[in-house]
C-alpha positions in Angstrom: 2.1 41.9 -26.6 3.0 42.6 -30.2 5.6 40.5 -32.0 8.6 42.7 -33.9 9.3 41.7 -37.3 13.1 41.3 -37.0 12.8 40.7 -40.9 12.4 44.0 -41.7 15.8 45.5 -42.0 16.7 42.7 -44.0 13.7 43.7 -46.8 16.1 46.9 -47.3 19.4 44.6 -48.4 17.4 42.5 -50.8 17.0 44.7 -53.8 20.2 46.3 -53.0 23.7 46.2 -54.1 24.9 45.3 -50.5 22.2 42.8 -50.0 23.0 41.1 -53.3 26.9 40.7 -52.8 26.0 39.3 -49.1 23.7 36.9 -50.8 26.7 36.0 -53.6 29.5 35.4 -50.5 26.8 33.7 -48.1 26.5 30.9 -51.9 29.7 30.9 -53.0 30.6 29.9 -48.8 28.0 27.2 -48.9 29.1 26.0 -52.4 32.5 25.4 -50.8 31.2 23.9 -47.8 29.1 21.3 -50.3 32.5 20.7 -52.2 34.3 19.8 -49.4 31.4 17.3 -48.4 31.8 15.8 -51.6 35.2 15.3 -51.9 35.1 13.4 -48.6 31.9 11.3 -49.6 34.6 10.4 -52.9 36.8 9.6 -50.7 34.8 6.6 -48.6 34.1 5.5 -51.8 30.7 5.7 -50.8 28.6 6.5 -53.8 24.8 7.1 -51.4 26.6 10.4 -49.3 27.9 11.5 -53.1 25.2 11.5 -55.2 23.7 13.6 -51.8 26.3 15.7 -51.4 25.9 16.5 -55.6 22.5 17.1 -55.2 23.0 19.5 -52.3 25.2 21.3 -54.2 22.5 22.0 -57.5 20.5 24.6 -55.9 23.5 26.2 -54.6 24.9 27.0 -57.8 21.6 27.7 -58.8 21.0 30.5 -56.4 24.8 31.8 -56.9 24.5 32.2 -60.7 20.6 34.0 -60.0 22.3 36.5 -57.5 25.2 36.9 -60.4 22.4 37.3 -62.8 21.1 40.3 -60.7 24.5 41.9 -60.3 24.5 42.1 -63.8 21.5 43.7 -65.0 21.7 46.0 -62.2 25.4 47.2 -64.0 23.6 47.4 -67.0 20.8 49.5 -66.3 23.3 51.9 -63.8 25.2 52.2 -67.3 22.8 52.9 -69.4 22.0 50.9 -73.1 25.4 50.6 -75.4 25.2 52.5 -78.6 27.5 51.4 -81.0 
C-alpha cells in the first residue's frame, strides 16, 4: 500500500504570499508563548529555566525576521526597481 504525502499541499504555501504570513503569525505566536515562559522563569527567580527560556526564544526571532525578510523582497520585486 502506497503512503500519501500529506506534505504536499503545504509545498504550494511556502513560496507564497499566504504561506509566508501563516509562517510570520505561527513565529510571532511562538515568540509570545516564549516571552510568557520567561517572564515566569524571572519571576521564580530562577536563573537555569531563564537563560532556557532566552535561548528558546533566539531562533524564534530568527525565523520571524527571515519570514519578514521574504515579505519584503517579494514587495520589492511585485513593485518593480525605484527610479529616482
Amino acid at each position: 500500500m502506497a503512503k500519501k504525502n500529506r506534505s504536499a499541499p503545504a509545498k504550494g504555501l511556502r513560496g507564497s504570499k499566504v504561506g509566508l504570513a501563516l509562517s510570520l503569525g505561527s513565529s510571532a505566536l511562538a515568540v509570545i508563548r516564549a516571552s510568557k515562559q520567561v517572564r515566569r522563569a524571572k519571576s521564580s527567580h530562577d536563573r537555569l529555566n531563564t537563560a532556557d527560556a532566552v535561548a528558546g526564544m533566539l531562533p524564534l526571532i530568527t525565523s520571524a525576521a527571515l519570514v519578514l525578510r521574504q515579505l519584503r523582497g517579494r514587495r520589492t520585486r511585485e513593485n518593480g526597481p525605484e527610479t529616482a
